[in-house]
SEMARBA-357040 format. One record per residue: residue number from 1; z, y, x of N, C-alpha, C in turn; residue in one letter. Coordinates in Angstrom, 2 decimals. Layout:
BEGIN
+-----+---------+---------+---------+---------+----------+---------+---------+---------+---------+---+
:   k :    n_up : n_north :  n_east :   ca_up : ca_north : ca_east :    c_up : c_north :  c_east : r :
+-----+---------+---------+---------+---------+----------+---------+---------+---------+---------+---+
: NUM :       Z :       Y :       X :       Z :        Y :       X :       Z :       Y :       X : a :
...
+-----+---------+---------+---------+---------+----------+---------+---------+---------+---------+---+
This chain:
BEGIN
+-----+---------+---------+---------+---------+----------+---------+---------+---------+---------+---+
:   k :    n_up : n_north :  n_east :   ca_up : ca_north : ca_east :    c_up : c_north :  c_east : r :
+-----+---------+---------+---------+---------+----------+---------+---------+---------+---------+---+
:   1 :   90.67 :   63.04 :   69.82 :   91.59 :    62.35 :   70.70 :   93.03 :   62.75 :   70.34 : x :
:   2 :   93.65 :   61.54 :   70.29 :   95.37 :    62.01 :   70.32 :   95.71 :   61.92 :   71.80 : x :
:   3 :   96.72 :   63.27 :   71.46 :   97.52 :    63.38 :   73.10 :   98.47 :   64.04 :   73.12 : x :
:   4 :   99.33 :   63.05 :   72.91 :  100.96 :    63.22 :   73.31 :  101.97 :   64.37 :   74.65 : x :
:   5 :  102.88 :   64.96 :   74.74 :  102.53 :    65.71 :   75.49 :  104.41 :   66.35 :   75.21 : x :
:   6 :  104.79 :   66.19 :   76.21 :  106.23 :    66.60 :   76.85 :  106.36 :   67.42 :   78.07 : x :
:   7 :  107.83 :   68.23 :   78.29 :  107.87 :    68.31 :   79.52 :  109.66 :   68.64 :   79.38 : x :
:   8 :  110.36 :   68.66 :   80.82 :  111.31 :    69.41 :   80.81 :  111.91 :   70.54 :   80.88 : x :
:   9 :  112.95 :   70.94 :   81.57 :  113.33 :    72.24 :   81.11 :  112.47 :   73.23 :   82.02 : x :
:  10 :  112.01 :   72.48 :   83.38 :  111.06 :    73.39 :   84.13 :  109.85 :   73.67 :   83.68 : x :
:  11 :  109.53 :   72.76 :   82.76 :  107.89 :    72.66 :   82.72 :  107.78 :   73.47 :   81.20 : x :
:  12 :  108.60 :   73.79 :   80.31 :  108.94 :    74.38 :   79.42 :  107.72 :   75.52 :   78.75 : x :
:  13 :  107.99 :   76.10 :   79.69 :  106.74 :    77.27 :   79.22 :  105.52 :   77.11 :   79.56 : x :
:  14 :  104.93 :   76.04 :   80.59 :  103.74 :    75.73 :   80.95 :  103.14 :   74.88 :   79.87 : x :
:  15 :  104.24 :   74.08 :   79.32 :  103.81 :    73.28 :   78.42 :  103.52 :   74.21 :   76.75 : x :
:  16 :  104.02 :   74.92 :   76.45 :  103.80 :    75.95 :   75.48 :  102.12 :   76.33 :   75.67 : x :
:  17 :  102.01 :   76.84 :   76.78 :  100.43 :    77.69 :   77.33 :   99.63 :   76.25 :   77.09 : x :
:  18 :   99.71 :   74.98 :   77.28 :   98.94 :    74.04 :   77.49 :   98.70 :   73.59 :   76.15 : x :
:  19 :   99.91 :   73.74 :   75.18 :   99.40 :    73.41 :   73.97 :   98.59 :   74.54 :   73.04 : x :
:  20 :   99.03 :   75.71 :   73.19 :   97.89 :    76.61 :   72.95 :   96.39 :   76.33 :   73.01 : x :
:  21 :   96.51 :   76.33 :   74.13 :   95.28 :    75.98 :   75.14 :   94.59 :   74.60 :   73.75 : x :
:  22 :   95.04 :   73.54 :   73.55 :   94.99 :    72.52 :   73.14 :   94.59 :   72.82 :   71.74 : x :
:  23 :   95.11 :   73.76 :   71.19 :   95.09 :    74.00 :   69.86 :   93.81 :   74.65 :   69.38 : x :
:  24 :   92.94 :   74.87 :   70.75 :   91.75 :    75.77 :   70.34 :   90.76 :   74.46 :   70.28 : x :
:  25 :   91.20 :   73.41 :   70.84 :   90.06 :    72.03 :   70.48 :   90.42 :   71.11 :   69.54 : x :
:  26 :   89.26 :   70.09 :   69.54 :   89.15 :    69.37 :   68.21 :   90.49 :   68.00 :   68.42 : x :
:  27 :   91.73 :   68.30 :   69.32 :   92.31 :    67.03 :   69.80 :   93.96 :   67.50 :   68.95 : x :
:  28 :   94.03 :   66.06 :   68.53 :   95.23 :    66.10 :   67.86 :   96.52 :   65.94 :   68.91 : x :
:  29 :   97.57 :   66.95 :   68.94 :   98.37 :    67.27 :   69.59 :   99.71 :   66.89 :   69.04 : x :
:  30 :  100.79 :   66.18 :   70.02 :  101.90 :    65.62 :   69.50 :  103.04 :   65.92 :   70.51 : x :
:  31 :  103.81 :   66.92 :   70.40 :  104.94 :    67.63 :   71.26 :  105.67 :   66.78 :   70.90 : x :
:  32 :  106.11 :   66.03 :   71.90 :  107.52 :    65.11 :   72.17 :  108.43 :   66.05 :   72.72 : x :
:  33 :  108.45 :   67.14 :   73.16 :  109.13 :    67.79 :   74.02 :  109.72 :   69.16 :   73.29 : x :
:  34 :  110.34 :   69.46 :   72.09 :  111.17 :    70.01 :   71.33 :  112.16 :   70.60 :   71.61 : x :
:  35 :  113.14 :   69.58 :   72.60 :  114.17 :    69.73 :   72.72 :  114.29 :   70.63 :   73.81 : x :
:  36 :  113.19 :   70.78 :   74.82 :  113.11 :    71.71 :   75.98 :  112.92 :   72.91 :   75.51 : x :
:  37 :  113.24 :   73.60 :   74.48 :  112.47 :    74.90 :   74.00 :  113.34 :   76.00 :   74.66 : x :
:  38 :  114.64 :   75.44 :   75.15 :  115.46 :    76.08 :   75.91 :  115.56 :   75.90 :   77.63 : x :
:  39 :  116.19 :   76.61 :   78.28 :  116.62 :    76.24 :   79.66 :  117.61 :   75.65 :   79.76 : x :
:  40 :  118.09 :   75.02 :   79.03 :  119.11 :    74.06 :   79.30 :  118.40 :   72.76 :   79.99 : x :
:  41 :  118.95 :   72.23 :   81.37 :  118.75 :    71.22 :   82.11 :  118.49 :   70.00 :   81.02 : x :
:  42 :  116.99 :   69.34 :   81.11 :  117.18 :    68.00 :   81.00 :  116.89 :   66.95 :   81.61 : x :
:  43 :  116.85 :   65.76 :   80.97 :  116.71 :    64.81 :   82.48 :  115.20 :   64.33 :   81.77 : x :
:  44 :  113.94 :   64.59 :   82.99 :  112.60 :    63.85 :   82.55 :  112.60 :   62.65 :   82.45 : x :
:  45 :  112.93 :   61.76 :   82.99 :  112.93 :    60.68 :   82.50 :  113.11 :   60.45 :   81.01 : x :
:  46 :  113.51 :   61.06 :   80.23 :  113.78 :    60.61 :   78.87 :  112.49 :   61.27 :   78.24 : x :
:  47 :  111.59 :   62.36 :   78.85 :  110.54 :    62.69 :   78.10 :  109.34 :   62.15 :   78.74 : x :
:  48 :  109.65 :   61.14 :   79.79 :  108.13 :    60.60 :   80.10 :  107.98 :   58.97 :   79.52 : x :
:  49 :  109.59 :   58.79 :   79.13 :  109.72 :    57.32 :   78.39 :  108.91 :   57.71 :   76.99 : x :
:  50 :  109.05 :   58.89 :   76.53 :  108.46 :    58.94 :   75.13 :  107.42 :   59.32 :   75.17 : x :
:  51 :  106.60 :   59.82 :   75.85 :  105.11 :    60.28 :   75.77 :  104.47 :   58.88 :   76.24 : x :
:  52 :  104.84 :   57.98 :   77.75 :  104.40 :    56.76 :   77.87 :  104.67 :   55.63 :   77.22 : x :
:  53 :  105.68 :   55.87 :   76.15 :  105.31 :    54.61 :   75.47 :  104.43 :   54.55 :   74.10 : x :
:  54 :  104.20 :   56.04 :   73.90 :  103.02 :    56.57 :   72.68 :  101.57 :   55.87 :   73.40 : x :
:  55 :  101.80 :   56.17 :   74.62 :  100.39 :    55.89 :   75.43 :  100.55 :   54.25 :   75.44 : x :
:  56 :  101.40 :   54.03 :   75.77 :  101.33 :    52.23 :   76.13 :  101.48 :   51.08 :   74.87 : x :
:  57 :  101.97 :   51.94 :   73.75 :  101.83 :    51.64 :   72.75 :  100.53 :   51.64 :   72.11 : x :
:  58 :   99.76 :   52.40 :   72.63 :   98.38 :    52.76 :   71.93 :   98.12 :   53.73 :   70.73 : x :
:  59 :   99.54 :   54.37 :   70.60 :   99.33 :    54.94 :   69.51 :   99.10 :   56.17 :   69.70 : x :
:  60 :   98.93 :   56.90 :   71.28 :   98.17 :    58.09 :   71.29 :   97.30 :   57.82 :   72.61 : x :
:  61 :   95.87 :   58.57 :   72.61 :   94.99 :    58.15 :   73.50 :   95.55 :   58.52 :   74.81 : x :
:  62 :   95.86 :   59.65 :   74.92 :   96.36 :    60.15 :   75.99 :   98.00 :   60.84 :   76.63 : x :
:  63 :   98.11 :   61.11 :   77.77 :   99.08 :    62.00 :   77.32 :   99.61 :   63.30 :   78.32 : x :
:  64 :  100.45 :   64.23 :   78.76 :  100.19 :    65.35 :   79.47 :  102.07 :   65.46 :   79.68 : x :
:  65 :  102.19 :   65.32 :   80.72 :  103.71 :    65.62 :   81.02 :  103.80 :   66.66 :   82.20 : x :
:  66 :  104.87 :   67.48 :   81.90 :  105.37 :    68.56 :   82.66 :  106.28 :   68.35 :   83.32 : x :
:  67 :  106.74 :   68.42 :   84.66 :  108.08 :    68.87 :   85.15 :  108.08 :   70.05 :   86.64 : x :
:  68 :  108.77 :   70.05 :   87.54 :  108.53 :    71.31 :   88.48 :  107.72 :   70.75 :   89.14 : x :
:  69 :  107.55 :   69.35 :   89.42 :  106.30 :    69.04 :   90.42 :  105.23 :   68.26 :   89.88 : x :
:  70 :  105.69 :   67.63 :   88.54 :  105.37 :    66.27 :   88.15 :  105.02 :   65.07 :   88.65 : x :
:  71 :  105.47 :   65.06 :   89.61 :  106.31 :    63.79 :   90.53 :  106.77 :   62.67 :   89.70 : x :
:  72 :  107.74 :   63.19 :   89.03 :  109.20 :    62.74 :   88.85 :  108.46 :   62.02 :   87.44 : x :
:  73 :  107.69 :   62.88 :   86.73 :  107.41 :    62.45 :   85.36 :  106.37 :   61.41 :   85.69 : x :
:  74 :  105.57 :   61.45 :   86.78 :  104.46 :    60.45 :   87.39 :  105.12 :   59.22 :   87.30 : x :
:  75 :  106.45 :   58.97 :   88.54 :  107.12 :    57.83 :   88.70 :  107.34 :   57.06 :   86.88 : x :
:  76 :  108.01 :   57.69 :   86.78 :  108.19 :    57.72 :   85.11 :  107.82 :   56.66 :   84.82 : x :
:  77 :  106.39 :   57.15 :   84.02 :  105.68 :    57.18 :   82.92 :  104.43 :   55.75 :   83.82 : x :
:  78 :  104.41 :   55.96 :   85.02 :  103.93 :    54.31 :   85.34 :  104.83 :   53.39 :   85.34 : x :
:  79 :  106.00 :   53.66 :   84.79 :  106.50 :    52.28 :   84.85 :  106.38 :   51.43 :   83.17 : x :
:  80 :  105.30 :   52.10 :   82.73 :  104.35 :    51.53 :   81.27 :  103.62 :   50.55 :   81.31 : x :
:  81 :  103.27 :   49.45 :   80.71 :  102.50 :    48.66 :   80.83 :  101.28 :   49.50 :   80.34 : x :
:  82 :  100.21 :   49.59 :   80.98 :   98.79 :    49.84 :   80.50 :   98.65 :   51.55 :   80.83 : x :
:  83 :   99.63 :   52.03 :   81.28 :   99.86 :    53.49 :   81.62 :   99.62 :   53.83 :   82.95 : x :
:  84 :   98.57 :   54.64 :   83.46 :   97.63 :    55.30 :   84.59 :   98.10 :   56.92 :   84.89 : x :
:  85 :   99.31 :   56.78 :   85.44 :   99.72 :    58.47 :   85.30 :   99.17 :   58.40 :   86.35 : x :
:  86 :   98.69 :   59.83 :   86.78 :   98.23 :    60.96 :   88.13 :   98.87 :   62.34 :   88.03 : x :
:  87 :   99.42 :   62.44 :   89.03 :   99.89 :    64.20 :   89.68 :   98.84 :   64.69 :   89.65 : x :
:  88 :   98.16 :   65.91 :   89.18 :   96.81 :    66.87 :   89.41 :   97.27 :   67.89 :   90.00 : x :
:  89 :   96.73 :   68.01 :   91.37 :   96.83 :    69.60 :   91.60 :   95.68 :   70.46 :   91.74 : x :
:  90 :   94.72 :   69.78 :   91.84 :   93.08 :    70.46 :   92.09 :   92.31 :   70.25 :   91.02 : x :
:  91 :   91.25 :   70.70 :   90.77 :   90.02 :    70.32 :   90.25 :   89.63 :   68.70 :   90.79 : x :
:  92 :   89.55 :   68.59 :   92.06 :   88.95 :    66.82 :   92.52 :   89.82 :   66.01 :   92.23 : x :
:  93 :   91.09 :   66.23 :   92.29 :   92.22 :    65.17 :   91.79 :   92.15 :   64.73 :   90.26 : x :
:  94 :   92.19 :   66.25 :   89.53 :   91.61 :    66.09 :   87.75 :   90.37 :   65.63 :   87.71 : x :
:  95 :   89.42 :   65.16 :   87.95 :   88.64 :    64.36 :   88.41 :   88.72 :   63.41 :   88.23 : x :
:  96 :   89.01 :   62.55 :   89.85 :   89.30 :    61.52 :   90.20 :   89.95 :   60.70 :   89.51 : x :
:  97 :   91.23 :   61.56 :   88.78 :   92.30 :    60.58 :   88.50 :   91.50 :   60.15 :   87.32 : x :
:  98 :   90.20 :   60.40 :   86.40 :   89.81 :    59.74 :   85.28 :   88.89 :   58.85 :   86.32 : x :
:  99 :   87.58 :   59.41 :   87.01 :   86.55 :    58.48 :   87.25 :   86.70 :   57.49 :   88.00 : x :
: 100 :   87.67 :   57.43 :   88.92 :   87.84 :    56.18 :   89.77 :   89.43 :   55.93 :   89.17 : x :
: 101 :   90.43 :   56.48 :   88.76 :   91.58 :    55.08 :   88.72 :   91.74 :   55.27 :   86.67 : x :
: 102 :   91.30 :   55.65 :   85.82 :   91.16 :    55.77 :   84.59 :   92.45 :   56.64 :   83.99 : x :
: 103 :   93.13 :   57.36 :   84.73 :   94.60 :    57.91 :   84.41 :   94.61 :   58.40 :   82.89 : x :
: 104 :   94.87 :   57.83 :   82.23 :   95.73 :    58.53 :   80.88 :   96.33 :   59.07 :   80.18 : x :
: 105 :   97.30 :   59.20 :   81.55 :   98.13 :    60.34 :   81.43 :   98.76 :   61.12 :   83.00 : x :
: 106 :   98.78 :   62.55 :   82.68 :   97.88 :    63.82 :   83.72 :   99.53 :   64.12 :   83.78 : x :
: 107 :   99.79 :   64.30 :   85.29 :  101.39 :    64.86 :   85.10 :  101.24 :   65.71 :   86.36 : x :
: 108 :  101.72 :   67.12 :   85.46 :  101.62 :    68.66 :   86.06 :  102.83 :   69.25 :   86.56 : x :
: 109 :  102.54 :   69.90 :   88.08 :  103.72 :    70.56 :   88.14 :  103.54 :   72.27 :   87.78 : x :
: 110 :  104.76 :   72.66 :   87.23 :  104.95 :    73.99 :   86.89 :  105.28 :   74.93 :   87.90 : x :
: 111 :  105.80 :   74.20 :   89.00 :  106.18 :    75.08 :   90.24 :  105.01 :   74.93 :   91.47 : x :
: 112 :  104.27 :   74.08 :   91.16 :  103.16 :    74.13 :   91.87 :  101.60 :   74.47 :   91.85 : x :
: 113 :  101.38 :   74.69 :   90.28 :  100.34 :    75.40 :   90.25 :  100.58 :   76.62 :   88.74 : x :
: 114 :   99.35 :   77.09 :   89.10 :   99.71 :    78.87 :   87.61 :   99.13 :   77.74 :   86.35 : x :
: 115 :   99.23 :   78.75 :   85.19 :   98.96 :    78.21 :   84.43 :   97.38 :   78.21 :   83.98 : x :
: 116 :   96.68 :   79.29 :   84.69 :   95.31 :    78.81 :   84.28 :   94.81 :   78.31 :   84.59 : x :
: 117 :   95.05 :   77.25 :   85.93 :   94.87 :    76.35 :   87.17 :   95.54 :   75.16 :   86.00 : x :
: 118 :   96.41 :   75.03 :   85.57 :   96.83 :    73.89 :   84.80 :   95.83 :   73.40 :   83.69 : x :
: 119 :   95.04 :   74.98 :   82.95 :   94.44 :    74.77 :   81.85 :   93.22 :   74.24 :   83.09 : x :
: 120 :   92.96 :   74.70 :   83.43 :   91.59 :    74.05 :   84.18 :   91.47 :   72.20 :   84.56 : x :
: 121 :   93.15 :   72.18 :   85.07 :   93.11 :    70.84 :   85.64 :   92.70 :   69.83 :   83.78 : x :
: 122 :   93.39 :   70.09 :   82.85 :   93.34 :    70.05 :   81.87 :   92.23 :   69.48 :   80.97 : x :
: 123 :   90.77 :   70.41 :   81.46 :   89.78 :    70.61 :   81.24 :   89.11 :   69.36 :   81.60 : x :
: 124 :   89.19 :   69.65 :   82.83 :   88.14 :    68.42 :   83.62 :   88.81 :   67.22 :   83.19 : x :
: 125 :   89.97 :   66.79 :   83.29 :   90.75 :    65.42 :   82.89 :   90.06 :   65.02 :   81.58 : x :
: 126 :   90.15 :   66.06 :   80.55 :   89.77 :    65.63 :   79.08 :   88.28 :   65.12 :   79.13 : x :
: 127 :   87.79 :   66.03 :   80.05 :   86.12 :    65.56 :   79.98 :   85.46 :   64.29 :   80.48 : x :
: 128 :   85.88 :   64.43 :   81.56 :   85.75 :    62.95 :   82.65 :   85.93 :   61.70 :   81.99 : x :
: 129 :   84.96 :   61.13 :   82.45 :   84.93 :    59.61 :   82.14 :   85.08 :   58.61 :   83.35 : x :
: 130 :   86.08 :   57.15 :   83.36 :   85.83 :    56.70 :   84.39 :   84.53 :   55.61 :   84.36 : x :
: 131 :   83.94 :   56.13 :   85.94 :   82.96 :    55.00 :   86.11 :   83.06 :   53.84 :   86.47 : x :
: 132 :   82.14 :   53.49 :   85.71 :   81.53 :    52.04 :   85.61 :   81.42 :   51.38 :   87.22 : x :
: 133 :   81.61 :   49.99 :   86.98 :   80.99 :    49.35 :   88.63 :   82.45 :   49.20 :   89.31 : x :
: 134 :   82.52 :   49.44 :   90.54 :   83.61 :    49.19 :   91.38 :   85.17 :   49.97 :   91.11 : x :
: 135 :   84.63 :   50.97 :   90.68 :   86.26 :    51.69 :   89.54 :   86.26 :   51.06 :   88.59 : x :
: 136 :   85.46 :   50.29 :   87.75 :   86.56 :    49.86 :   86.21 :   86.84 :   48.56 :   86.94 : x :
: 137 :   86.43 :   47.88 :   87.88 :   86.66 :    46.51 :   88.26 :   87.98 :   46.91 :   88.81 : x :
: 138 :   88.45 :   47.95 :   89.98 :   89.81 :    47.87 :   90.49 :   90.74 :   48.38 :   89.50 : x :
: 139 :   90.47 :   49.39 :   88.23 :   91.29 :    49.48 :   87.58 :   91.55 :   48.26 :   86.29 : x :
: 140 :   90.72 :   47.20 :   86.59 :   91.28 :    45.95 :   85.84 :   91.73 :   45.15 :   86.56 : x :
: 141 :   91.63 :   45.29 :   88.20 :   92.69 :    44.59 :   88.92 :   94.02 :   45.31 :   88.92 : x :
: 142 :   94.59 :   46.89 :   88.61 :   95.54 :    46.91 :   88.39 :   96.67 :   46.33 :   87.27 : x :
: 143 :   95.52 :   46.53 :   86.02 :   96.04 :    45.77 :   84.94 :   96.44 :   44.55 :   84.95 : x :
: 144 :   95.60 :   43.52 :   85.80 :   96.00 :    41.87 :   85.91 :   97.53 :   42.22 :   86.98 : x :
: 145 :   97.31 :   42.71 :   87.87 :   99.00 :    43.15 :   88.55 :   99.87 :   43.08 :   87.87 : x :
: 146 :   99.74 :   44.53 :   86.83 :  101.02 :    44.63 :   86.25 :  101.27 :   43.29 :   85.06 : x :
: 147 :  100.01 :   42.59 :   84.66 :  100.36 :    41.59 :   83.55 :  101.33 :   40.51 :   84.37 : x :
: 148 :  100.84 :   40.21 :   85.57 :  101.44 :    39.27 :   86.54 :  102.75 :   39.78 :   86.92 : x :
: 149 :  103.13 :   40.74 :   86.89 :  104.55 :    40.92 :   87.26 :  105.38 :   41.21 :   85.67 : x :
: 150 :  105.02 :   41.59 :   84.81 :  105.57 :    41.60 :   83.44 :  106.73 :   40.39 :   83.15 : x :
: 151 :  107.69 :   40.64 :   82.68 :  108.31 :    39.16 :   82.21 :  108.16 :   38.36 :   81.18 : x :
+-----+---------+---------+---------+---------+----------+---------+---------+---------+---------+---+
């Protein structure tokens, strides 16, 4: 699997531990997020435009954004055509957000959970599959939405 993967200046070092983490599996890893290597303030929006349009582009399967809540990178990165971000803060949310709404891309906060709680949320997201039946049907009614409002 490719999976794209940013954060800002908060999410900075969580995102370091996550690609570690990443580097011990068979998934090809693509840091958009370079420029955060410092604490200098940046603005997420400019790193969830580039990880979601890798994703909405199709040219990476997945993708993993950081900020202090990942809120902010959530709002973001759905405003993609074909892009399913979810906030994870639990195990059932990392979950959920694959088997019932198909999320693609997992957006973490750094001020809200540790980091081995991140690698965990992490875990389950990568594994999970969404089901079949009444979840892939509403997550292809989201898709006809956003095609219908597209210009």
């Amino acid at each position: 699997m490719k999976i794209a993967i940013a954060a800002d200046h908060a999410g900075k070092e969580l995102k370091s531990y996550v690609i570690d983490f990443l580097g011990l599996t068979n998934h090809q890893v693509l840091d958009y997020g370079v420029a955060t290597d410092s604490s200098v303030s940046v603005d997420y929006p400019d790193y969830a435009d580039i990880v979601a349009s890798e994703v909405s582009a199709g040219r990476c399967d997945r993708g993993i954004l950081i900020c202090g809540t990942g809120i902010g990178m959530c709002i973001a990165a759905n405003k993609f055509p074909d892009v399913r971000a979810a906030v994870v803060n639990d195990e059932f949310t990392a979950r959920m957000s694959r088997a019932h709404n198909d999320a693609n891309v997992i957006c973490l906060g750094s001020r809200t959970i540790n980091h081995q709680r991140a690698i965990d949320f992490v875990k389950i997201w990568l594994s999970a599959e969404c089901e079949e039946g009444r979840h892939r049907a509403r997550v292809q009614k989201i898709s006809s939405i956003e095609k219908r409002l597209m210009p």
